[in-house]
ZALUMBA-496706 format. One line per 4 residues: their letters; for each residue x, y, z of N, C-alpha, C. Coordinates in steps of 0.1 Angstrom, whole numbers. Example, Ala and Ser with C-alpha at 12.3 -4.5 7.8 and 13.67 -1.06 7.14 Angstrom:
REM residues 2
AS) 132:-57:78:123:-45:78:132:-33:78  128:-22:71:137:-11:71:129:0:79
REM end
This chain:
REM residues 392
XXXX) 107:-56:-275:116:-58:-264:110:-68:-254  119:-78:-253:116:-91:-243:105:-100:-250  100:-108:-248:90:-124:-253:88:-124:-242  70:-133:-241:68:-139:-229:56:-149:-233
XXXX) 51:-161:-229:43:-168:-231:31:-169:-222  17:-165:-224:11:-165:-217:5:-182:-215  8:-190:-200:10:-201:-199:-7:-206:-195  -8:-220:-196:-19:-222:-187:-24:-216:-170
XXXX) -11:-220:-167:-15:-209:-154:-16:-199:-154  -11:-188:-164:-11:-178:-159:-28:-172:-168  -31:-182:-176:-43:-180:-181:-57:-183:-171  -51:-194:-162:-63:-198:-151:-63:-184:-139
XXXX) -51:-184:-138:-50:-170:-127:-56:-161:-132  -56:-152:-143:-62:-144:-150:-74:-142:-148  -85:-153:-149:-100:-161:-153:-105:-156:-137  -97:-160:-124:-96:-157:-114:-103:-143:-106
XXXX) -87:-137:-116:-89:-126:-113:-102:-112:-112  -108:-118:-131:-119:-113:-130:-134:-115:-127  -131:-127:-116:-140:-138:-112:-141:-123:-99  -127:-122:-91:-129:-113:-79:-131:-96:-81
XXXX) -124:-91:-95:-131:-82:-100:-147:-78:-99  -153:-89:-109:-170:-92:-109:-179:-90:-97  -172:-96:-83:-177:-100:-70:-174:-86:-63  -163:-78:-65:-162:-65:-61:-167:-56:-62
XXXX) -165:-56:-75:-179:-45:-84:-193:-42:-81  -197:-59:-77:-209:-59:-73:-214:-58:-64  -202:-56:-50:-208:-55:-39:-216:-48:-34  -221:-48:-24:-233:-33:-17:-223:-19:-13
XXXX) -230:-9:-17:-226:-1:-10:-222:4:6  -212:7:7:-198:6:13:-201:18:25  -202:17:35:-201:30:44:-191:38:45  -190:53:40:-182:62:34:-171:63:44
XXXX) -175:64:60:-164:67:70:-155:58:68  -156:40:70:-154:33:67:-146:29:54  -146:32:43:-141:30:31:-128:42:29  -133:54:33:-125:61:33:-112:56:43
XXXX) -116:52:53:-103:43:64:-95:37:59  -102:29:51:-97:17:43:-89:21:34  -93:30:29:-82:41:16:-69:41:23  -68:47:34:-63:51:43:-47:41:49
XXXX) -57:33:50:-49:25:56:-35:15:48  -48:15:38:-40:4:25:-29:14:17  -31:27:15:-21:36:8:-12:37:22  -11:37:34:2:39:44:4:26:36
XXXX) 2:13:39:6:1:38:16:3:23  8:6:13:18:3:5:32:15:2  27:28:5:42:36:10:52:32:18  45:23:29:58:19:37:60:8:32
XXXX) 54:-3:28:65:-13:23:69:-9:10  66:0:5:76:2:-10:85:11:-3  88:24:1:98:27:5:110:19:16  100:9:25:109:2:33:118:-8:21
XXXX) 112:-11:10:115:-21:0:132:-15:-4  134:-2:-5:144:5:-9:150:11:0  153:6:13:161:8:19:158:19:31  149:28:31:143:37:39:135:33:51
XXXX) 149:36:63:140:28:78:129:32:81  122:33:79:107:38:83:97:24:87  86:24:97:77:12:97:60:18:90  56:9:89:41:11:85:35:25:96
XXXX) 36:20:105:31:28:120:38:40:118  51:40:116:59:57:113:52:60:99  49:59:91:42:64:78:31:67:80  18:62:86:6:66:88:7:81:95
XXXX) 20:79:104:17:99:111:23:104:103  38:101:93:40:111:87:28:118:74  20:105:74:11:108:64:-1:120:65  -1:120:82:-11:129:89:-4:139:87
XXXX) 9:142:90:19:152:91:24:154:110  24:145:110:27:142:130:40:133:124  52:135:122:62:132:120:69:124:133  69:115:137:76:106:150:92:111:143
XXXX) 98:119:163:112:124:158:118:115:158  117:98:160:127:92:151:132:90:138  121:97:130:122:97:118:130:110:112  139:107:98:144:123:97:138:130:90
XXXX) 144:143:89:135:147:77:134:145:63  143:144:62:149:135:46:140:125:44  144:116:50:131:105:51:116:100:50  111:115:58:100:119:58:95:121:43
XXXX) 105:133:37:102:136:27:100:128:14  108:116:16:106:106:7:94:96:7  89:96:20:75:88:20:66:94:22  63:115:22:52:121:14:55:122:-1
XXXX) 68:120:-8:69:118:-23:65:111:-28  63:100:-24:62:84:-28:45:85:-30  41:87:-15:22:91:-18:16:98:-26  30:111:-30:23:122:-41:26:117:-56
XXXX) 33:108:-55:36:98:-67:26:94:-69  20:86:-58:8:76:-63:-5:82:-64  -7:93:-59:-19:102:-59:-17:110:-74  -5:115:-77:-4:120:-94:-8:110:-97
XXXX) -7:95:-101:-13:89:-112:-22:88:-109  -30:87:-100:-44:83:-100:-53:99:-103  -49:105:-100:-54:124:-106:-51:122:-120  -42:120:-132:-41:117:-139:-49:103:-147
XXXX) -50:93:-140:-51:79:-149:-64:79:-156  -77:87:-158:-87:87:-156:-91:101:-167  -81:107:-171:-79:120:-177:-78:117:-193  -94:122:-201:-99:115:-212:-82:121:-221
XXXX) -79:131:-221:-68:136:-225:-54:129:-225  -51:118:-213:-40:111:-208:-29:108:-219  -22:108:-219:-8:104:-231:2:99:-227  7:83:-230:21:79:-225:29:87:-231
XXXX) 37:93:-225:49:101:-230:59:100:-218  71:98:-225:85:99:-212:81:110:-200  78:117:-204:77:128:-191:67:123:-183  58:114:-185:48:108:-177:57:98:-164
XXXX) 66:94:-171:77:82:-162:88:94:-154  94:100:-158:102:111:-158:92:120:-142  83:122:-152:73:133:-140:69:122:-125  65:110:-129:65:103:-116:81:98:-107
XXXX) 85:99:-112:100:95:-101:106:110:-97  103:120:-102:104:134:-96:98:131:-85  85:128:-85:81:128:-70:83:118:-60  84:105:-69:91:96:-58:102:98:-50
XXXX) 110:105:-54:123:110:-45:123:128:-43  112:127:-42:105:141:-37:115:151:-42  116:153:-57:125:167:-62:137:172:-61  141:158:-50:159:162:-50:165:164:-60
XXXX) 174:173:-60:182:176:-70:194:169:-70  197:168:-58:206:160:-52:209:142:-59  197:137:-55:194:124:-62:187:122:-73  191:135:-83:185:136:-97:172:132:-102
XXXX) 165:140:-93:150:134:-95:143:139:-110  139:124:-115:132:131:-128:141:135:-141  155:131:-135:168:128:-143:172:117:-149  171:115:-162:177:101:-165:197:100:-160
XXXX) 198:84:-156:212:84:-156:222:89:-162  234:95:-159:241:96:-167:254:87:-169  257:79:-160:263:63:-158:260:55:-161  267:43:-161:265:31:-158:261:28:-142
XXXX) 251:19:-142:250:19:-131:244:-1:-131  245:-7:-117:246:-19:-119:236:-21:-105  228:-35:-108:220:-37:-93:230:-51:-88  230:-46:-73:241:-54:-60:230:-55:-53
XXXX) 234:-72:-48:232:-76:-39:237:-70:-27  224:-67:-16:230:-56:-5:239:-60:3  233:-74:8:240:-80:16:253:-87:14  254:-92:4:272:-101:-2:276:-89:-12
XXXX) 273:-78:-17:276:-70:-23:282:-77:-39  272:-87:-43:274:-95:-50:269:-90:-68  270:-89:-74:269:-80:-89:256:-90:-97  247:-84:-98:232:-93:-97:228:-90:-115
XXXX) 233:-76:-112:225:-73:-132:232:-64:-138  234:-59:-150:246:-46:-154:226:-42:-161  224:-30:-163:212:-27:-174:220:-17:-186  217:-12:-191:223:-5:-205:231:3:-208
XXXX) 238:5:-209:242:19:-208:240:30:-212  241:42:-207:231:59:-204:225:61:-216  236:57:-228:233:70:-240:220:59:-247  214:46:-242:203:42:-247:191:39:-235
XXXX) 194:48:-227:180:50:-218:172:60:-225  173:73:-230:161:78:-236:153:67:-245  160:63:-253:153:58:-266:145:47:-264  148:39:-251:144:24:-246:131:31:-236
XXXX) 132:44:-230:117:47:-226:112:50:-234  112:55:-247:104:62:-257:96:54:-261  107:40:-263:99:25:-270:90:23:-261  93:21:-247:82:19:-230:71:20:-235
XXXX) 69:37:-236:55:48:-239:47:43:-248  55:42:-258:51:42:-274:43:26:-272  47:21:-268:42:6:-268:29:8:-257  30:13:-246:21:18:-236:8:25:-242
XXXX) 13:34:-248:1:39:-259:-3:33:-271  2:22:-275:-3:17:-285:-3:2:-284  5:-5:-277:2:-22:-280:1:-27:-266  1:-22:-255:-6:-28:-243:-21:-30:-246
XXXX) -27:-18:-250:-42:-26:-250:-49:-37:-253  -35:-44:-263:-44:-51:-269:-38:-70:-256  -35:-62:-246:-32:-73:-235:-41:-73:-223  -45:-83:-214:-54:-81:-204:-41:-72:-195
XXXX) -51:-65:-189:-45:-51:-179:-33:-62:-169  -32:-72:-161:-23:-75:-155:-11:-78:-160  -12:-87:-174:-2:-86:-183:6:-76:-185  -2:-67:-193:3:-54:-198:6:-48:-185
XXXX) 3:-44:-168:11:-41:-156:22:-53:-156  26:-61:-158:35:-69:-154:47:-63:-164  47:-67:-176:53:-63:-189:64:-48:-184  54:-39:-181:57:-27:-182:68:-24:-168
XXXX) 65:-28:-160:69:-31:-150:85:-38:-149  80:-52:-156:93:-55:-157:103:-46:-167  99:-42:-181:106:-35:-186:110:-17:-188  105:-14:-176:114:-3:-168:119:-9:-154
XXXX) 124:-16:-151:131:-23:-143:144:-25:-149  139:-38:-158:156:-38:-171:163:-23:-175  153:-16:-177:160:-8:-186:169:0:-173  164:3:-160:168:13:-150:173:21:-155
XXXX) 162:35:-155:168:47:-165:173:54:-150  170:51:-142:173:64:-133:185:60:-122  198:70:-119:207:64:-105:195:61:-92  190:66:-90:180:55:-80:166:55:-79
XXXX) 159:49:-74:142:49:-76:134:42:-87  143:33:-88:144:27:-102:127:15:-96  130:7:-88:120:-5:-82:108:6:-81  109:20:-72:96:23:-66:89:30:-77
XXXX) 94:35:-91:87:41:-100:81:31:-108  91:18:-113:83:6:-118:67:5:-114  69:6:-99:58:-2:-95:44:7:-94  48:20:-96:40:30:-98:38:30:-109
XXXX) 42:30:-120:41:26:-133:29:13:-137  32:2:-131:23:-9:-132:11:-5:-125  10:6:-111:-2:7:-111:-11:16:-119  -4:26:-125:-12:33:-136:-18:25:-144
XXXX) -10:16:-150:-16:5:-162:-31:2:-157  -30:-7:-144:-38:-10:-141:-53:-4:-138  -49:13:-135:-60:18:-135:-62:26:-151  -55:22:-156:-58:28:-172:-65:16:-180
XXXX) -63:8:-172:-71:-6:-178:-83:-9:-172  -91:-1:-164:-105:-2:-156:-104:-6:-147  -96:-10:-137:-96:-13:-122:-94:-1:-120  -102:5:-108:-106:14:-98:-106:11:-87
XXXX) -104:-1:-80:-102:0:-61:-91:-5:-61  -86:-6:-48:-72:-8:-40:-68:-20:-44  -77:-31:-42:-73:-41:-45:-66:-45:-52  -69:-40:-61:-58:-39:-79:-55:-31:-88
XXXX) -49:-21:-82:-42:-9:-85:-27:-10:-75  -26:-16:-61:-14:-16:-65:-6:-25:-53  1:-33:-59:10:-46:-52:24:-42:-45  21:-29:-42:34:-29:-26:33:-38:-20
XXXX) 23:-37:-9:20:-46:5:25:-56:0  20:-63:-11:19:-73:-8:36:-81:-14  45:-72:-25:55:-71:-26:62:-71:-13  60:-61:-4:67:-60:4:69:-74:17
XXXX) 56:-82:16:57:-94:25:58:-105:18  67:-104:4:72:-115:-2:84:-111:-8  93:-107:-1:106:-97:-7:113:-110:-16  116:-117:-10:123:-131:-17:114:-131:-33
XXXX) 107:-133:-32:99:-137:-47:98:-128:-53  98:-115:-49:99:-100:-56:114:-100:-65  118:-100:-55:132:-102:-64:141:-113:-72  133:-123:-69:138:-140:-76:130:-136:-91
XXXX) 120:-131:-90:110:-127:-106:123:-122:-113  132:-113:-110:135:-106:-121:152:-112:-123  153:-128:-119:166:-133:-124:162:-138:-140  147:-138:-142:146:-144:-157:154:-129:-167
XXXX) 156:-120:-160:163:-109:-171:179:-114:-174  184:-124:-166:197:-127:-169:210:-114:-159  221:-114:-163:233:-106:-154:234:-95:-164  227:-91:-178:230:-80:-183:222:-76:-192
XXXX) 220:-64:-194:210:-59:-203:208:-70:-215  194:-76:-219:196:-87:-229:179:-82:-237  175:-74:-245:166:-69:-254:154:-82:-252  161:-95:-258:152:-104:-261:152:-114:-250
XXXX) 150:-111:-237:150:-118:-225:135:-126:-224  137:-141:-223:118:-144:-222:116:-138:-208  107:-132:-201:106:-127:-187:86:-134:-187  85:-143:-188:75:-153:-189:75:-159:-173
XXXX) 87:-160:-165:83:-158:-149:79:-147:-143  84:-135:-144:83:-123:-143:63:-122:-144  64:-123:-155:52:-123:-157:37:-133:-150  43:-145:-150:36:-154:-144:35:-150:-121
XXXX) 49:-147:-117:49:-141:-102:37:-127:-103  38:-119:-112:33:-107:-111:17:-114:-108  15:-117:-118:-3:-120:-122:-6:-131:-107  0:-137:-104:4:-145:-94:-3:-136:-82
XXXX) 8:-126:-76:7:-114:-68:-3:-109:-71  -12:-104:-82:-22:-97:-81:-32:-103:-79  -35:-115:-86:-43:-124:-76:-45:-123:-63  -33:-131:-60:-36:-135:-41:-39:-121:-35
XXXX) -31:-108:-38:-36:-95:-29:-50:-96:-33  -53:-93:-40:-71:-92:-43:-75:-103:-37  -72:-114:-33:-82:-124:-26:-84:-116:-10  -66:-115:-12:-65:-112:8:-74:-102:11
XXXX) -73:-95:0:-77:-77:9:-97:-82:1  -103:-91:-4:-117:-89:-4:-120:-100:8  -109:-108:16:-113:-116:30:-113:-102:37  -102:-96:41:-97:-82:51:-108:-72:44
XXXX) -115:-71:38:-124:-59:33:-136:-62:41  -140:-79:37:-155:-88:45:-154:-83:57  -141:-85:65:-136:-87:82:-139:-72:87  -134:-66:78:-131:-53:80:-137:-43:82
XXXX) -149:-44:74:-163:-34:71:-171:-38:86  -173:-51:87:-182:-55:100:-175:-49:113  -163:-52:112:-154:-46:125:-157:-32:128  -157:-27:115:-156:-11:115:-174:-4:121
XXXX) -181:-12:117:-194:-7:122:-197:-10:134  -184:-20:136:-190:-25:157:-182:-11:167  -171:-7:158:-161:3:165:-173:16:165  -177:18:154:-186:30:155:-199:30:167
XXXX) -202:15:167:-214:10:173:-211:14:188  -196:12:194:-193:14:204:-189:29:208  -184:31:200:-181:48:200:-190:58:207  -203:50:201:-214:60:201:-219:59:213
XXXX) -221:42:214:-231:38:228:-220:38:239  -214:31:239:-205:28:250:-196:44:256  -188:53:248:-189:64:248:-195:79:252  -207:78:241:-212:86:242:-208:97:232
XXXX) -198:96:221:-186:102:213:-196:101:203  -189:108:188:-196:108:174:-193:98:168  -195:90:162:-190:81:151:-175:78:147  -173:90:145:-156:92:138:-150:91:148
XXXX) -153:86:162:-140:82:171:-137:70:165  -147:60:162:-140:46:155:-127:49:149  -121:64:143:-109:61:143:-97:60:154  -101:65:164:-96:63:170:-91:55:177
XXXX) -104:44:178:-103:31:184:-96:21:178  -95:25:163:-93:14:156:-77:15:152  -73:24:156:-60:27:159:-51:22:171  -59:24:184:-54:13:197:-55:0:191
XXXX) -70:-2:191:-67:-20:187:-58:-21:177  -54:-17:171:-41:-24:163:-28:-22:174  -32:-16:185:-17:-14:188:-10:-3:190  -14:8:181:-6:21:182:-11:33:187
XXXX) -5:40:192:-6:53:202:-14:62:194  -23:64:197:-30:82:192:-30:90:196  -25:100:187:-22:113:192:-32:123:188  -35:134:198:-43:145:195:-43:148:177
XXXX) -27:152:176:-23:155:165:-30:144:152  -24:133:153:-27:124:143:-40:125:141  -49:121:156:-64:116:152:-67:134:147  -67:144:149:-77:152:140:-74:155:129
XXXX) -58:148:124:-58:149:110:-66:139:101  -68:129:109:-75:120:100:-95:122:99  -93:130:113:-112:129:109:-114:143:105  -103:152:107:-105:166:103:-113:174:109
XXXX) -109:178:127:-117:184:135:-110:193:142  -106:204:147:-103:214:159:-95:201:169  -83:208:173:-79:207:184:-89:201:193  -97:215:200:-105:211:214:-114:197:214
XXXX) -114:200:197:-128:190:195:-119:174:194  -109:170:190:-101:158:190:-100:157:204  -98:166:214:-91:165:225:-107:159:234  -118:162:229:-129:160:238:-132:145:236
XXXX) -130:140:221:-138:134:216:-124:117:220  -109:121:227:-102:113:230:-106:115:246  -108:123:254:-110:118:266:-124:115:270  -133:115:262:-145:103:260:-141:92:265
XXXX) -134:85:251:-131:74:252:-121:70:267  -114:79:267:-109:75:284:-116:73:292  -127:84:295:-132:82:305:-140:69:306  -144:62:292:-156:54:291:-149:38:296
XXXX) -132:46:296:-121:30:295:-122:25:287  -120:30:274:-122:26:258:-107:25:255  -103:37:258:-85:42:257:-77:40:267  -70:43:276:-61:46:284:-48:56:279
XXXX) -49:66:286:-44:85:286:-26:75:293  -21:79:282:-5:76:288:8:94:284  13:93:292:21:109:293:11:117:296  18:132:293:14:145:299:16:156:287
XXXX) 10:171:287:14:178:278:11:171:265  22:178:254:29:172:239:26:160:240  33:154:251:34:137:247:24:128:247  16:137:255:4:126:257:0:119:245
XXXX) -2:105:247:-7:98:238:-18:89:240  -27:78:237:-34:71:236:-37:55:236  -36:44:239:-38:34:238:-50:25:241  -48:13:237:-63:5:238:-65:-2:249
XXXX) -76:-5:253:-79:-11:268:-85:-26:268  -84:-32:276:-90:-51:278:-107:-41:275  -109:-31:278:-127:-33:276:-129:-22:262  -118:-23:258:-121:-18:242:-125:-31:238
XXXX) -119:-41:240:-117:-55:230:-132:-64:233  -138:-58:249:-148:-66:256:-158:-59:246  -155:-46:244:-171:-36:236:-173:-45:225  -162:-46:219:-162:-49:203:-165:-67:201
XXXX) -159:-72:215:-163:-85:213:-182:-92:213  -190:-79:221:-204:-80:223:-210:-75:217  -206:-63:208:-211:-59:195:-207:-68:187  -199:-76:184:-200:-84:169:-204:-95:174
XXXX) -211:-99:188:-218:-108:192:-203:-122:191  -193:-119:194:-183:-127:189:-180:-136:208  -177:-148:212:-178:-152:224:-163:-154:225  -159:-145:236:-144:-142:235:-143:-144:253
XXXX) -134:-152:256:-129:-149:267:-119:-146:274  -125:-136:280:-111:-129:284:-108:-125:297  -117:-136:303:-111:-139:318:-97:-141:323  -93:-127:333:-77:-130:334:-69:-115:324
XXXX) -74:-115:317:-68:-100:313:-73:-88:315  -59:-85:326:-61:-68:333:-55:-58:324  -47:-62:315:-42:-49:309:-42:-54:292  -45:-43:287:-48:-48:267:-33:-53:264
XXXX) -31:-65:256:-21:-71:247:-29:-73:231  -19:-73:222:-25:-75:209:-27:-90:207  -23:-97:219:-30:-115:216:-44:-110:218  -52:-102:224:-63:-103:226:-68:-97:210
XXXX) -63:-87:207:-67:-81:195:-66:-93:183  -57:-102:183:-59:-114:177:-67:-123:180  -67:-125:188:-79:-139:192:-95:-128:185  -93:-117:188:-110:-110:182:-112:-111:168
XXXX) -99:-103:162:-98:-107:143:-96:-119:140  -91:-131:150:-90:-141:143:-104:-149:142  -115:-150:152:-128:-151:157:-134:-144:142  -134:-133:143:-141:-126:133:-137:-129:120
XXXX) -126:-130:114:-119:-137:101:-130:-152:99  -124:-156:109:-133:-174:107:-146:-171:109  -155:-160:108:-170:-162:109:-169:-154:96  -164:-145:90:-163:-144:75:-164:-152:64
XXXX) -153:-162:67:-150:-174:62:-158:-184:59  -173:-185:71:-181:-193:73:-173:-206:78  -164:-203:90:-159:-212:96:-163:-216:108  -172:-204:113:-175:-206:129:-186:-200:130
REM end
């Protein structure tokens, strides 16, 4: 099912890839508070832009608390529930991917889109179609692809598996995630969830194929801030189910995408590790706090409100003890305490940005700013990006 040519480019990309593989692998060991953040962060990222990808209003910032379980009441519950499914999706494969026992079998595909649409019965989770069903343009409501009809979706995942278990191996791992990817796409066995299980699908491959970090295991994010090209990949399938489709663009965009994320996120990993030990650095001294306030800080500097709630789900401490360890930082003028009660929340201050700028020894001026803006939080990561870089 389908042809595809593996091209010069997509052969130089490739060569690339395990050029930044090699360089990862070998890096120094990683400060655990720190890495663990990083887990952290990059799994909200790609839940919310894969769920945002399908239509589910939610933002990055609303996913990281539903993730904690601090639910922002703009969000419903419905919704909610779709973007802790989506996480428990991608946490099943990775519990699974690694399991000397492992077996492609339909129920493997079947069992991951149960959870992506978190067990509704309603939206037939874990149910193959029983329609025809067609992909529309959302916006002109324009008829983009027809895929198979019902009574040959079992048989066309069985081929998926069967090939998965037996003739991917003999492809390099991005290939074989690209392939697979596109062809549960074509086939769309399911009335919906059809994009967010693909892509959970390609990341299994990938970790069934020896990648182990974030970097390349899995291409939401970076899907999600190239929506145009995400979906221009899959006009090489043609307007209707077609067996022998060449999908050799498809292929070439994917390997493409996994590239460039793995570059971004080992610049943002460089940036990001040093940042993270200046936040702890200040925590401690500037403070007087434990370590693990750095999450907290590192939460203002981006911008977003901390809540009692959120921050002890992420460091995993008592109420009293979040509540001490946030008016620290207030008092030190790290934070600034906004509401009362429930609502109280948290934000970042012009001398959060001064701490961080004298620990990473970075020469920032910020004469003239009385109250924190995220230009300032930019002008620090953008300073710090270009001394990564060896630009400055």
């Amino acid at each position: 099912m389908y042809r595809y040519t593996t091209t010069d480019e997509i052969s130089t990309r490739l060569l690339r890839f395990e050029e930044l593989r090699k360089a990862l692998d070998e890096q120094a060991m990683l400060p655990r508070a720190w890495y663990g953040h990083m887990r952290r962060e990059l799994e909200a990222e790609a839940v919310g832009a894969s769920v945002s990808m399908e239509g589910i209003p939610v933002t990055v910032d609303e996913v990281r608390r539903i993730l904690a379980g601090d639910r922002p009441d703009a969000v419903s519950s419905e919704d909610a529930d779709l973007v802790v499914g989506y996480r428990e999706a991608m946490r099943h494969v990775l519990s699974r991917a690694d399991d000397p026992d492992f077996r492609w079998e339909s129920e493997v595909v079947r069992g991951i889109h149960e959870r992506v649409l978190a067990g509704s019965w309603v939206m037939q989770a874990g149910r193959y179609r029983q329609n025809q069903n067609r992909v529309v343009d959302s916006a002109s409501r324009t008829e983009l692809y027809v895929p198979p009809s019902p009574e040959h979706v079992p048989a066309l995942v069985d081929d998926l598996v069967g090939w998965l278990g037996a003739g991917a191996d003999d492809q390099p791992a991005p290939i074989a995630a690209a392939l697979a990817h596109v062809r549960l796409a074509g086939i769309h066995p399911f009335a919906d969830g059809n994009g967010r299980t693909a892509r959970i699908i390609a990341s299994l491959v990938m970790y069934r194929g020896g990648y182990r970090l974030p970097q390349f295991t899995s291409l939401e994010e970076w899907w999600g801030r190239h929506l145009a090209d995400y979906y221009a990949a899959f006009s090489c399938l043609g307007t209707e189910w077609d067996p022998a489709a060449d999908v050799t663009p498809f292929v070439s965009a994917h390997v493409l995408a996994q590239c460039s994320q793995a570059e971004a996120l080992s610049l943002r990993q460089s940036a990001e590790r040093e940042l993270w030990l200046a936040l702890e650095d200040v925590a401690v001294h500037a403070a007087g706090t434990d370590a693990r306030s750095a999450n907290a800080l590192y939460e203002a500097l981006m911008g977003r409100e901390v809540t009692n709630r959120y921050y002890r789900s992420v460091v995993d401490v008592a109420a009293p003890t979040a509540a001490s360890d946030l008016a620290r930082l207030d008092a030190a003028g790290l934070l600034e305490r906004r509401g009362s009660g429930r609502s109280t929340a948290f934000v970042g201050t012009v001398r959060l940005v001064e701490g961080l700028a004298a620990a990473l020894a970075l020469d920032l001026d910020l004469r003239g700013a009385s109250s924190y803006d995220g230009r300032l939080r930019d002008a620090l990561l953008a300073r710090l990006s270009a001394r990564s870089l060896g630009h400055a």
